[in-house]
C-alpha positions in Angstrom: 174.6 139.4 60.9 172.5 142.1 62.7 169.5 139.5 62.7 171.9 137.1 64.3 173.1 139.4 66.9 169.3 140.5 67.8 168.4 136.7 68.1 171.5 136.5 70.8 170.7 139.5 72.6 167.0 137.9 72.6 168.2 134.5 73.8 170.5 136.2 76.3 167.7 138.5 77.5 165.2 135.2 78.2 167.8 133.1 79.7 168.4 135.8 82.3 164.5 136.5 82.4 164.5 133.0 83.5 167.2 133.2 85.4 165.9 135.5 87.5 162.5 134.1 87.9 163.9 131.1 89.2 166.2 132.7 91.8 163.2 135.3 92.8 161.1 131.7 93.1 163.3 130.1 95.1 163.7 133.3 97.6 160.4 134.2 98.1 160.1 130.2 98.5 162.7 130.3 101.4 161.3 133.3 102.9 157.9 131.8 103.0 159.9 128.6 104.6 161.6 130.7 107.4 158.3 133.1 108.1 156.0 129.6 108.7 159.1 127.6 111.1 159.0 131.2 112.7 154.9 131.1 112.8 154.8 127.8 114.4 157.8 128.7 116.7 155.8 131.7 117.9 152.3 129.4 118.4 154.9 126.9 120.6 156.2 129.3 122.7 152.5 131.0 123.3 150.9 127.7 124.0 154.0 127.2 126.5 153.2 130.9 128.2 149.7 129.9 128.7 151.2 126.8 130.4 153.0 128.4 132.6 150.7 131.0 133.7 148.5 127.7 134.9 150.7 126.7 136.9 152.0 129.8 138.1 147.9 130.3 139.2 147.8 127.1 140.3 150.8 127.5 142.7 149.9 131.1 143.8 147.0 129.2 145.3 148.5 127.9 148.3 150.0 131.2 149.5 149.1 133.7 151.9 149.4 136.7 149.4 146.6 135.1 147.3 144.3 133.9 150.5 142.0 137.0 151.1 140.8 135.2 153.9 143.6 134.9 155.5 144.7 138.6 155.0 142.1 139.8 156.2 141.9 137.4 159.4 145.5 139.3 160.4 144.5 142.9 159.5 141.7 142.3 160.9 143.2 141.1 163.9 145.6 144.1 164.2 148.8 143.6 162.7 150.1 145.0 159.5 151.1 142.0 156.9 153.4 144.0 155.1 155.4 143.6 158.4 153.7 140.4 159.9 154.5 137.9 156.9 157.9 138.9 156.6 158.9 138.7 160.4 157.2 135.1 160.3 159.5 134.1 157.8 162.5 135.8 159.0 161.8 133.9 162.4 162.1 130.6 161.1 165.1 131.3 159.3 166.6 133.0 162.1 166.4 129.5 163.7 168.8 128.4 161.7 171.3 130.6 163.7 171.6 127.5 166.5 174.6 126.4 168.3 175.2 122.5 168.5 174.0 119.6 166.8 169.9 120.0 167.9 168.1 122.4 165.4 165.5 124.6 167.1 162.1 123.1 165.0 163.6 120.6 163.1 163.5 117.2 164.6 166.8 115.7 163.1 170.5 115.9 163.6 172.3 116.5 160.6 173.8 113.3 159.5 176.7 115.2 157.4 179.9 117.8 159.1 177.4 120.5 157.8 174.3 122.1 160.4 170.4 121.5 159.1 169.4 124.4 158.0 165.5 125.2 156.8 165.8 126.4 152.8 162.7 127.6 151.6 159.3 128.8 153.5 156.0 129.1 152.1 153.1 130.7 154.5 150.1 128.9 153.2 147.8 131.1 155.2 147.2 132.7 158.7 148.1 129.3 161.0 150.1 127.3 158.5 153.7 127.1 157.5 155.3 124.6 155.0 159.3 124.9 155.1 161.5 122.8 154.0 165.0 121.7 155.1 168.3 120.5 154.3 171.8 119.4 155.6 174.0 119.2 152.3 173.0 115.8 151.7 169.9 114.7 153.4 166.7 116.7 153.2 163.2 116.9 154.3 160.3 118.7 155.2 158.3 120.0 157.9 154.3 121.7 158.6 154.5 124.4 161.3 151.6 125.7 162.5 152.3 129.5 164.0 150.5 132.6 166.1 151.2 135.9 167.6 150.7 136.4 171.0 149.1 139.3 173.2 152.6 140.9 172.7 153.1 140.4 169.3 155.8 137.7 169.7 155.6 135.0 167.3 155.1 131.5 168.7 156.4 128.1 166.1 154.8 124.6 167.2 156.0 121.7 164.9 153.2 119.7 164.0 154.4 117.2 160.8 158.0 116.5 159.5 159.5 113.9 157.1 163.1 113.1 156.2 163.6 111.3 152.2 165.5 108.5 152.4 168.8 108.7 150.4 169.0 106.2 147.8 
């Protein structure tokens, strides 16, 4: 009987040695699972950071905070572009402060109940402006070229616009 009990308590002890070799197997298996989705996540989401910082560079090209040239043609020139670039900009929106249908720059009338308006400004460097411009519905764009006179008053001369047709 005491033989019998040991070969029980033997049988019990491996099943539950194997019991719990399996279950350690099939966590550490799982774990290794989650820890190489998480390792290819983390390789995805780097390659798509280094993606983004091209074209982050490649847009930053076209700006007047990244043309040294052209930062140095205005403080060399006298003015402060801390001060400058932000008056340029706040000029061309100020535009949009017009009374009647005839916007200041932009050659179109708005074709909704709503005033064209110019949305978004980008100062490619120390002559050049690219805006572009809305009214609700239609949109478009224009290419400014700007100065400052003697006096320091800022002077806008439309060069280029294009409405998109509405489909």
């Amino acid at each position: 009987m005491k033989s019998r009990i040991f070969m029980y308590l033997f049988i019990f002890s491996l099943l539950l040695v194997v019991f719990q070799y399996v279950n350690s197997k099939n966590i550490l298996e799982d774990y290794e699972d989650k820890l190489e989705k998480k390792i290819q996540k983390q390789t995805e989401l780097e390659r798509q950071i280094l993606n983004l910082e091209d074209q982050i560079f490649d847009l930053k090209e076209f700006t007047i905070d990244e043309n040294e040239g052209a930062l140095t043609y205005l403080e060399d020139a006298g003015y402060d572009t801390s001060k400058l670039i932000p008056a340029i900009k706040e000029g061309l929106y100020n535009m949009n402060n017009y009374n009647g249908d005839d916007h200041p720059i932009v050659p179109y009338v708005s074709m909704t109940e709503g005033k064209i308006l110019i949305d978004k400004i980008r100062l490619l460097n120390h002559r050049w402006i690219i805006a572009n411009f809305s009214d609700g519905k239609h949109w478009g764009e224009i290419f400014v070229t700007y100065e400052v006179d003697n006096e320091g008053n800022l002077k806008y001369k439309l060069v280029e616009y294009f409405m998109y047709p509405t489909s």
